[in-house]
Backbone as XML, in Angstrom:
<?xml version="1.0"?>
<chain id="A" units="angstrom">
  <residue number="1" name="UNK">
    <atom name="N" x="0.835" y="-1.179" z="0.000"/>
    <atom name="CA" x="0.000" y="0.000" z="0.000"/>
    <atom name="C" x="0.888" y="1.254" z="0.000"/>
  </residue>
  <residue number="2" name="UNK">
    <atom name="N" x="0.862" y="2.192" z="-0.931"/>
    <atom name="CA" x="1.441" y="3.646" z="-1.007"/>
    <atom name="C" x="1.333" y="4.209" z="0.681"/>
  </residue>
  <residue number="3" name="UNK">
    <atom name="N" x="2.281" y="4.926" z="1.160"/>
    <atom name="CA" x="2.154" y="5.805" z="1.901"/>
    <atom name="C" x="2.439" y="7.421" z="1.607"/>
  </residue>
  <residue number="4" name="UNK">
    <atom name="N" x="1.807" y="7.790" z="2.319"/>
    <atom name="CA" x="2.116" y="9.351" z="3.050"/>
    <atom name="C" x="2.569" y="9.617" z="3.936"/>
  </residue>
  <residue number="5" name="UNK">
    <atom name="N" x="3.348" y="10.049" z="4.057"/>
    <atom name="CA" x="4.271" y="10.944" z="5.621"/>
    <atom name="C" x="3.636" y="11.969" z="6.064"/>
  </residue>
  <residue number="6" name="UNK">
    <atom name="N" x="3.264" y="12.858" z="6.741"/>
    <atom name="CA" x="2.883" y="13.841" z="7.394"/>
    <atom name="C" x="4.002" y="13.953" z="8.563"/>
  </residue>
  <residue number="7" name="UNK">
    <atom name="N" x="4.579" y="15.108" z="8.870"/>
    <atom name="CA" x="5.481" y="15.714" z="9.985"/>
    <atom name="C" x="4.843" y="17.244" z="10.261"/>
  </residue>
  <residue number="8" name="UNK">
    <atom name="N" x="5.389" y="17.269" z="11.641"/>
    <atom name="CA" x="5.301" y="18.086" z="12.172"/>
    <atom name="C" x="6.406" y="18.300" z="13.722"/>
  </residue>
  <residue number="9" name="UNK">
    <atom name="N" x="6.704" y="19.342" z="14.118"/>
    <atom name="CA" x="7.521" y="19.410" z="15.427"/>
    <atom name="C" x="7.588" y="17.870" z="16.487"/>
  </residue>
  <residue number="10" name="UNK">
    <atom name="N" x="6.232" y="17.756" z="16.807"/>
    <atom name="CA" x="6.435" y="16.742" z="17.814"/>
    <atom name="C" x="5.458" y="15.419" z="17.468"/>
  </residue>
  <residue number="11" name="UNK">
    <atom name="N" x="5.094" y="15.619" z="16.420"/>
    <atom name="CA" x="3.992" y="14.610" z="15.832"/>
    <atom name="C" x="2.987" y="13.616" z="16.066"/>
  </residue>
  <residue number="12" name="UNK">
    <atom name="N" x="2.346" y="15.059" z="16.794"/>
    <atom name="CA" x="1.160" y="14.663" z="17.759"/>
    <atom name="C" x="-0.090" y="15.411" z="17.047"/>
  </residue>
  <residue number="13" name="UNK">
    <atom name="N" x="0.013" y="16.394" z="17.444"/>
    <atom name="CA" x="-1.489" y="17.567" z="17.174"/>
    <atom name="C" x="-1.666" y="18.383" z="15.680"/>
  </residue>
  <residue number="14" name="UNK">
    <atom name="N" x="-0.643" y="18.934" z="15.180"/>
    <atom name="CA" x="-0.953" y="19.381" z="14.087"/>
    <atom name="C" x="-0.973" y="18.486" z="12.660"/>
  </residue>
  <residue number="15" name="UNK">
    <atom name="N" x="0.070" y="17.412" z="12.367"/>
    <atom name="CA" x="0.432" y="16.418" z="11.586"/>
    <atom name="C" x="-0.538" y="15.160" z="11.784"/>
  </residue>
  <residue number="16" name="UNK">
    <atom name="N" x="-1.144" y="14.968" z="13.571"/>
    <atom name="CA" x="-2.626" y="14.127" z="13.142"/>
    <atom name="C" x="-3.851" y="14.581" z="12.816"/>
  </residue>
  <residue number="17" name="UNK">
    <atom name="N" x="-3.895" y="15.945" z="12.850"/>
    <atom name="CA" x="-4.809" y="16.710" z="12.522"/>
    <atom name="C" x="-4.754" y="16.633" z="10.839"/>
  </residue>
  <residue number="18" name="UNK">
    <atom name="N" x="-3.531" y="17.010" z="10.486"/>
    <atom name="CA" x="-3.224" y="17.086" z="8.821"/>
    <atom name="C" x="-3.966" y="15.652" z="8.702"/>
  </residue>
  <residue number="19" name="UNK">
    <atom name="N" x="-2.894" y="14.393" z="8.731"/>
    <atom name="CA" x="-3.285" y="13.110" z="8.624"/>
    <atom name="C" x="-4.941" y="12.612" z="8.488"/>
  </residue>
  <residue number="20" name="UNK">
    <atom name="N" x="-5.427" y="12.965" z="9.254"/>
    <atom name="CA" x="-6.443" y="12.332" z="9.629"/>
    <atom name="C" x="-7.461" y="12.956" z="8.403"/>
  </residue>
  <residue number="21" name="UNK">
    <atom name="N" x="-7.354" y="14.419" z="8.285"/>
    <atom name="CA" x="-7.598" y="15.026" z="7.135"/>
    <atom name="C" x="-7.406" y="14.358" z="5.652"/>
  </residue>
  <residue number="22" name="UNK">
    <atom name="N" x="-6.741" y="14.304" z="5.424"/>
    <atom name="CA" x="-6.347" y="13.762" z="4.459"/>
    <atom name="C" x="-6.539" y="12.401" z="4.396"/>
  </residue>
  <residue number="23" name="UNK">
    <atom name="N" x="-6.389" y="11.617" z="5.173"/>
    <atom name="CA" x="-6.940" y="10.227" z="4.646"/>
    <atom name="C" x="-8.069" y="10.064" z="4.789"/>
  </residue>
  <residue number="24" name="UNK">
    <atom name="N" x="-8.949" y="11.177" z="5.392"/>
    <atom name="CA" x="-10.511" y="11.173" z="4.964"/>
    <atom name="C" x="-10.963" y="11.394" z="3.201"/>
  </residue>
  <residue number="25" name="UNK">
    <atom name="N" x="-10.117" y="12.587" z="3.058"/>
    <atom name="CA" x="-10.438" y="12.568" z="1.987"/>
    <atom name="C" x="-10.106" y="11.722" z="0.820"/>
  </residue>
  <residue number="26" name="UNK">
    <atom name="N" x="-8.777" y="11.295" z="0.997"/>
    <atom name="CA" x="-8.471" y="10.476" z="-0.042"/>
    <atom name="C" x="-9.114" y="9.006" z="0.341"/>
  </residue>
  <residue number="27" name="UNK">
    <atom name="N" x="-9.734" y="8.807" z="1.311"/>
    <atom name="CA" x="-10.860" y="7.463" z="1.939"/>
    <atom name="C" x="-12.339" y="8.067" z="0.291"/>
  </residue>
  <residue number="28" name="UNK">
    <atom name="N" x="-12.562" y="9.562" z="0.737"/>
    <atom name="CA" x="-13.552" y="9.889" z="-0.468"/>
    <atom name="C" x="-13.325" y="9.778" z="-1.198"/>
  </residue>
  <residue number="29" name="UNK">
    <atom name="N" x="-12.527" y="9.545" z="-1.650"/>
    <atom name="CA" x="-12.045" y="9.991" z="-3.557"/>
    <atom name="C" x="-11.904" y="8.453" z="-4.268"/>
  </residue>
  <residue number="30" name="UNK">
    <atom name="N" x="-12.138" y="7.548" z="-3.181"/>
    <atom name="CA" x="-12.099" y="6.048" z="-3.672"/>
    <atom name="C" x="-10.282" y="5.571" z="-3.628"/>
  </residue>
  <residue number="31" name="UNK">
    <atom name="N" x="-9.730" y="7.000" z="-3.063"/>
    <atom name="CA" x="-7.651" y="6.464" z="-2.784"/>
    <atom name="C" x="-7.339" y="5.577" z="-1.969"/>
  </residue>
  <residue number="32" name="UNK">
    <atom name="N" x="-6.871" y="4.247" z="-2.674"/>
    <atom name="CA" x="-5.905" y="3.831" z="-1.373"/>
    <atom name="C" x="-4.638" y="4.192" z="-1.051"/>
  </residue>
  <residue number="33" name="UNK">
    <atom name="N" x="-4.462" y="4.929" z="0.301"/>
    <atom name="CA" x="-3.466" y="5.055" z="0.922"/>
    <atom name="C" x="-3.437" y="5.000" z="2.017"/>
  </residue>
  <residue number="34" name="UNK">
    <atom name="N" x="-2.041" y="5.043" z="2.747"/>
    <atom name="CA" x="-2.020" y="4.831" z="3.992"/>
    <atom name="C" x="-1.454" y="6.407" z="4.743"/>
  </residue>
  <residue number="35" name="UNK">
    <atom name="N" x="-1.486" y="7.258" z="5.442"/>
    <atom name="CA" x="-1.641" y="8.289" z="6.022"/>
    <atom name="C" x="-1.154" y="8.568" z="7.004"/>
  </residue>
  <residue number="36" name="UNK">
    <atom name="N" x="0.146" y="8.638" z="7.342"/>
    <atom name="CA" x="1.153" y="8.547" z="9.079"/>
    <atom name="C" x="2.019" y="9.569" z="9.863"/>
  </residue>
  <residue number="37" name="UNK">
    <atom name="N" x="1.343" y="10.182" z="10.161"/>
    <atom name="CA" x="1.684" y="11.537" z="10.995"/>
    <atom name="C" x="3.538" y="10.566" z="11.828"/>
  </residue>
  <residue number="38" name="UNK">
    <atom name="N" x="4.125" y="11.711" z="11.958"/>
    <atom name="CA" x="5.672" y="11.355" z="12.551"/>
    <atom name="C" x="6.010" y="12.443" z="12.966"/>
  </residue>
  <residue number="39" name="UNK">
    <atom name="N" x="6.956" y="12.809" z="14.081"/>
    <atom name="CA" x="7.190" y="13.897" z="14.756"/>
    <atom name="C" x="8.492" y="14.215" z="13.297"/>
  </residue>
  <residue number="40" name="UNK">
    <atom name="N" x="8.872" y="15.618" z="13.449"/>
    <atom name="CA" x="9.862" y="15.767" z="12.378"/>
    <atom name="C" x="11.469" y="15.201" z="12.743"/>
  </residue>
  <residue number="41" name="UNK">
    <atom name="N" x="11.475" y="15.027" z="13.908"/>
    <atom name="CA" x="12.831" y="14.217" z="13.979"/>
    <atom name="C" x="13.160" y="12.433" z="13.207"/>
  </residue>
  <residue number="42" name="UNK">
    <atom name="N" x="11.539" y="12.210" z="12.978"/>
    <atom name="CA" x="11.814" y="10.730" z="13.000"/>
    <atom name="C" x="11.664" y="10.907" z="11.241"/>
  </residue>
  <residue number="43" name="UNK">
    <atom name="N" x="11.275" y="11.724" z="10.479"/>
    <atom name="CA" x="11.267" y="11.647" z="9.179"/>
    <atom name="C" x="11.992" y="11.095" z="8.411"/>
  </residue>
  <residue number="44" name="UNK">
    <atom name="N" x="13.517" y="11.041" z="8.277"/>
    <atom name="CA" x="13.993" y="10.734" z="7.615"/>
    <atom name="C" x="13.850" y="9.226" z="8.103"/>
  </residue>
  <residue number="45" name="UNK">
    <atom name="N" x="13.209" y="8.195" z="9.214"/>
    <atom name="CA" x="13.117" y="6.898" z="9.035"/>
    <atom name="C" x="12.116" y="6.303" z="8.913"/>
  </residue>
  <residue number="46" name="UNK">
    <atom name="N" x="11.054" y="7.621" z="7.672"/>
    <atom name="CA" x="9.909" y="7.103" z="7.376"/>
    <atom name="C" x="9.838" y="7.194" z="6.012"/>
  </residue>
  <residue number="47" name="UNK">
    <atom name="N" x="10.779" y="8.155" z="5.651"/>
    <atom name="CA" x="10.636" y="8.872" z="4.084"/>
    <atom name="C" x="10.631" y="7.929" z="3.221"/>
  </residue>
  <residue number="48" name="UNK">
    <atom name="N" x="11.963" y="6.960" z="3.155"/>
    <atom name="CA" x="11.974" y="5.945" z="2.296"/>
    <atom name="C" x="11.149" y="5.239" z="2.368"/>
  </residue>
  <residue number="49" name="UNK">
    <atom name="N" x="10.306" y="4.554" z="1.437"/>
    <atom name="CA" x="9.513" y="3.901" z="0.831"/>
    <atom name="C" x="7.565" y="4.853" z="0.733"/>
  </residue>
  <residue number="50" name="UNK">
    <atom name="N" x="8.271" y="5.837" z="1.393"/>
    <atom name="CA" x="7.081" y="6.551" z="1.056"/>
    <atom name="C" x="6.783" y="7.592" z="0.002"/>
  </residue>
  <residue number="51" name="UNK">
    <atom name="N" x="5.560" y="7.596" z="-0.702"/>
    <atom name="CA" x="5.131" y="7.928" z="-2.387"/>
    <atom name="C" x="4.902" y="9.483" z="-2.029"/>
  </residue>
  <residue number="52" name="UNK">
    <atom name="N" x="4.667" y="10.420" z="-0.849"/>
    <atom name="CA" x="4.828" y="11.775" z="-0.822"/>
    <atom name="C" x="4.870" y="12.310" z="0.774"/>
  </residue>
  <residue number="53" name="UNK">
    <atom name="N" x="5.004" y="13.416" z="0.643"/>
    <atom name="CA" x="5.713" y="13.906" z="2.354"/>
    <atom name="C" x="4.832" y="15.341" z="2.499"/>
  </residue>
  <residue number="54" name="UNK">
    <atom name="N" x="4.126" y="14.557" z="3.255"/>
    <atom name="CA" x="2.975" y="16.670" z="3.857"/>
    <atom name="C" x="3.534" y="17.361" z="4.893"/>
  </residue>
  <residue number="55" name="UNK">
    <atom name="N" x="4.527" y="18.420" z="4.808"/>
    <atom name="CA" x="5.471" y="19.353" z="5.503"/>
    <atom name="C" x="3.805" y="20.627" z="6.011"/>
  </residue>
  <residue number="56" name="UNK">
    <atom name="N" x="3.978" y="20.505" z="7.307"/>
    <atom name="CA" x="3.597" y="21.461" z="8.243"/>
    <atom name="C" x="4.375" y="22.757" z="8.316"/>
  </residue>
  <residue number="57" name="UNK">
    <atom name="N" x="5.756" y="22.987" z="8.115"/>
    <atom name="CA" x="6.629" y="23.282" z="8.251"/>
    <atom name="C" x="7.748" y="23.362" z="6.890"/>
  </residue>
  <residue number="58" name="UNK">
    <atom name="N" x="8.173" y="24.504" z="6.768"/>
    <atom name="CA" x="8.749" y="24.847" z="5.390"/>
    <atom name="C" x="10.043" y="24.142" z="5.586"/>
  </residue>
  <residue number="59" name="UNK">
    <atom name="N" x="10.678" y="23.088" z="4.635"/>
    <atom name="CA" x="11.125" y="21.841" z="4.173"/>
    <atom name="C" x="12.760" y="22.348" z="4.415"/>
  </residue>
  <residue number="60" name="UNK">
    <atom name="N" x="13.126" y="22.341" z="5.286"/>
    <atom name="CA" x="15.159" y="22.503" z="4.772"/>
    <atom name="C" x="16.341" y="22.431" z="4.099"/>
  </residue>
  <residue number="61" name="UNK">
    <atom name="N" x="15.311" y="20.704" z="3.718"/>
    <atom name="CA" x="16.131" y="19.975" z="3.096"/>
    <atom name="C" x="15.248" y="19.411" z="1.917"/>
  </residue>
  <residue number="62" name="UNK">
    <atom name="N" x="15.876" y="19.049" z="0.626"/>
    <atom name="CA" x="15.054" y="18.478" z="-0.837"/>
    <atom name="C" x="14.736" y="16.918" z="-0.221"/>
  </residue>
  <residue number="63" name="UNK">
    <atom name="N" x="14.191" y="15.920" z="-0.791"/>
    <atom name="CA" x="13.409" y="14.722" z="-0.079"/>
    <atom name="C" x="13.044" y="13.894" z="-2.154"/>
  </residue>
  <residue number="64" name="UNK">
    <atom name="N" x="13.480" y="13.012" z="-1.611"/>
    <atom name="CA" x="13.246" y="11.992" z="-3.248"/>
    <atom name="C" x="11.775" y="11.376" z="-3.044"/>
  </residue>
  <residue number="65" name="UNK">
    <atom name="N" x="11.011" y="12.707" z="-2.986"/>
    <atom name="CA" x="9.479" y="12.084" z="-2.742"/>
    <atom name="C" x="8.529" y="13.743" z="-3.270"/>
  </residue>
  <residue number="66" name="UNK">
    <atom name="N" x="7.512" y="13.838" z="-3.904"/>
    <atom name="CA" x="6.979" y="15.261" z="-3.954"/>
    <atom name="C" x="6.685" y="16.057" z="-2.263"/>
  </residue>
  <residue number="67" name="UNK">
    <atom name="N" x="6.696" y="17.184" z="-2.053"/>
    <atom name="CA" x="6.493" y="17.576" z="-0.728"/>
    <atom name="C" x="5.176" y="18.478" z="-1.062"/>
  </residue>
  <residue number="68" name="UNK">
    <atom name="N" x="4.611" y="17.644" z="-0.523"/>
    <atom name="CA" x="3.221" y="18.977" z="-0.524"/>
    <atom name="C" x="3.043" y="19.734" z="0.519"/>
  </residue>
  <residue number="69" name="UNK">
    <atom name="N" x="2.102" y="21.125" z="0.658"/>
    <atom name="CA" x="1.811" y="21.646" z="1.366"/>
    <atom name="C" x="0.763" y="21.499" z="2.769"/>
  </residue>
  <residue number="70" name="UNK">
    <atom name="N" x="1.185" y="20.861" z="4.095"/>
    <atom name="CA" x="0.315" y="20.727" z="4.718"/>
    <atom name="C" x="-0.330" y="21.754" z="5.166"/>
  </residue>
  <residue number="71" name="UNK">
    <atom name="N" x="-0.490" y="23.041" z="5.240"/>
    <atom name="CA" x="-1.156" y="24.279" z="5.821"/>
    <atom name="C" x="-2.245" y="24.066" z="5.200"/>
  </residue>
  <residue number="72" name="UNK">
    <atom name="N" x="-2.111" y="23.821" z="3.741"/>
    <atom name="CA" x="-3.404" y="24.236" z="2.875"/>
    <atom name="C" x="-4.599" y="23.280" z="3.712"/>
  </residue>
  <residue number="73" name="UNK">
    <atom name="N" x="-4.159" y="21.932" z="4.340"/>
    <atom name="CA" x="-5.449" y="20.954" z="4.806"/>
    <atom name="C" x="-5.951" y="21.853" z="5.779"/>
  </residue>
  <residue number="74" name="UNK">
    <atom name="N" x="-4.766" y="22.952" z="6.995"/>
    <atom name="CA" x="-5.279" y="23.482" z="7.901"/>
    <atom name="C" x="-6.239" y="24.225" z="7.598"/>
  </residue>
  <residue number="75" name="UNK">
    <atom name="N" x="-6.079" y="25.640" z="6.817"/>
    <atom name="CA" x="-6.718" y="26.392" z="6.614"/>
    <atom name="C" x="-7.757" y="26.124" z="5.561"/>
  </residue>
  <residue number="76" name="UNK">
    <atom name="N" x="-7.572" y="25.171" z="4.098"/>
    <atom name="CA" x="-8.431" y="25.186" z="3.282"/>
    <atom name="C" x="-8.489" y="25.743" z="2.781"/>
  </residue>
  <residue number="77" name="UNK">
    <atom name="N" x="-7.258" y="27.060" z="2.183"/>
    <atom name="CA" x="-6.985" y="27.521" z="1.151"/>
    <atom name="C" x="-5.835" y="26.852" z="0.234"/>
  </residue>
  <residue number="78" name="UNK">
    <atom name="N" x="-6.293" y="26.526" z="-0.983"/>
    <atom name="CA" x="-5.362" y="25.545" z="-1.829"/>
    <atom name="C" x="-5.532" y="24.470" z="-1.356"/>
  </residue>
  <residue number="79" name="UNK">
    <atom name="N" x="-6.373" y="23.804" z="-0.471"/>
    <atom name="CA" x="-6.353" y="22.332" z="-0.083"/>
    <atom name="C" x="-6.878" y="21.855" z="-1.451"/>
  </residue>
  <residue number="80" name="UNK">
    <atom name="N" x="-7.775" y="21.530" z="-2.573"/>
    <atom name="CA" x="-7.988" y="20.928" z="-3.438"/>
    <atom name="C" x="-6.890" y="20.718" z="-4.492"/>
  </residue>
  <residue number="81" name="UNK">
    <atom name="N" x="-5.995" y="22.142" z="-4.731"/>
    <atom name="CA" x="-4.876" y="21.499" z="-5.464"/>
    <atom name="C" x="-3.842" y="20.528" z="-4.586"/>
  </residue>
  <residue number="82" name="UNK">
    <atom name="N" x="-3.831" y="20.845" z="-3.723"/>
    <atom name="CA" x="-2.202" y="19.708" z="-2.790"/>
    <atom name="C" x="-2.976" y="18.633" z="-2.707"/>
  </residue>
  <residue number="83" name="UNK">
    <atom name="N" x="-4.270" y="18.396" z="-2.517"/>
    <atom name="CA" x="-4.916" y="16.715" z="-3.105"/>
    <atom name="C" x="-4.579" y="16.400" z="-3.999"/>
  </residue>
  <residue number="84" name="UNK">
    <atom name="N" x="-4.908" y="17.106" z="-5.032"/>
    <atom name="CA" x="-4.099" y="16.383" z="-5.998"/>
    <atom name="C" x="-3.144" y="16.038" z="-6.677"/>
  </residue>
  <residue number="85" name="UNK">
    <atom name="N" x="-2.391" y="16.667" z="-6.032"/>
    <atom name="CA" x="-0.547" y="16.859" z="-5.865"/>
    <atom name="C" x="-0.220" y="15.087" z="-4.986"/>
  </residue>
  <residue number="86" name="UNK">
    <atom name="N" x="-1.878" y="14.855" z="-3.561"/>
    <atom name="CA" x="-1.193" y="13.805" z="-3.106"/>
    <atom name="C" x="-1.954" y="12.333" z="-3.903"/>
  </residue>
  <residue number="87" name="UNK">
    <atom name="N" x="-2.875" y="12.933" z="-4.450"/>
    <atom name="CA" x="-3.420" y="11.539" z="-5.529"/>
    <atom name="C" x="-2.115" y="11.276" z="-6.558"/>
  </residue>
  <residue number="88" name="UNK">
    <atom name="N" x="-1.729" y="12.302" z="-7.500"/>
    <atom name="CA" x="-1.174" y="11.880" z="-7.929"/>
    <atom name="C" x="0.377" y="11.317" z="-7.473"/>
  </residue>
  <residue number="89" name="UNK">
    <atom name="N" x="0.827" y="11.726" z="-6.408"/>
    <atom name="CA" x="1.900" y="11.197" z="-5.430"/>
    <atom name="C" x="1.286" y="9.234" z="-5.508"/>
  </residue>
  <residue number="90" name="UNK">
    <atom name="N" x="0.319" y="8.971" z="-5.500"/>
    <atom name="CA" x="0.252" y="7.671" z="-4.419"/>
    <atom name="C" x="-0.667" y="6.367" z="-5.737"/>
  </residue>
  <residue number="91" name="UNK">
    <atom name="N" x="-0.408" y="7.470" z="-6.949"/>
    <atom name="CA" x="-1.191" y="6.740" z="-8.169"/>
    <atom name="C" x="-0.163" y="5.734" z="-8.806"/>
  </residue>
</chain>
């Protein structure tokens, strides 16, 4: 099954908030994926094998995966394009 990464600082509240978001929707859209919030320290021992990475937090470093925008799930501005930034990530 494709995954998603989601990070955030301590990867609890904002990144399961993202998460949970998002695999609702992509649950709607008929997507299978899998959806896994991680504090940002543990990222790099989730990245590999995962099909895209939802940054809470503006990215430091480049990542061999697309990085989408997690704010947009917060607020819901631009959330319909970074869906499909993560459909097509996990197609």
């Amino acid at each position: 099954m494709k995954r998603v990464i989601v990070a955030c600082g301590s990867g609890v509240a904002t990144s399961q908030t993202v998460a949970s978001k998002v695999q609702k929707l992509l649950n709607e859209k008929g997507v299978t994926a899998q959806v896994e919030a991680v504090d940002i320290k543990s990222l790099h021992q989730y990245i590999n094998g995962a099909s895209a990475y939802i940054a809470i937090t503006k990215p430091k470093e480049s990542y061999p995966v697309p990085v989408i925008d997690g704010i947009a799930f917060l607020t819901g501005m631009g959330m319909e394009e970074e869906l499909d930034k993560v459909i097509e990530a996990v197609k």
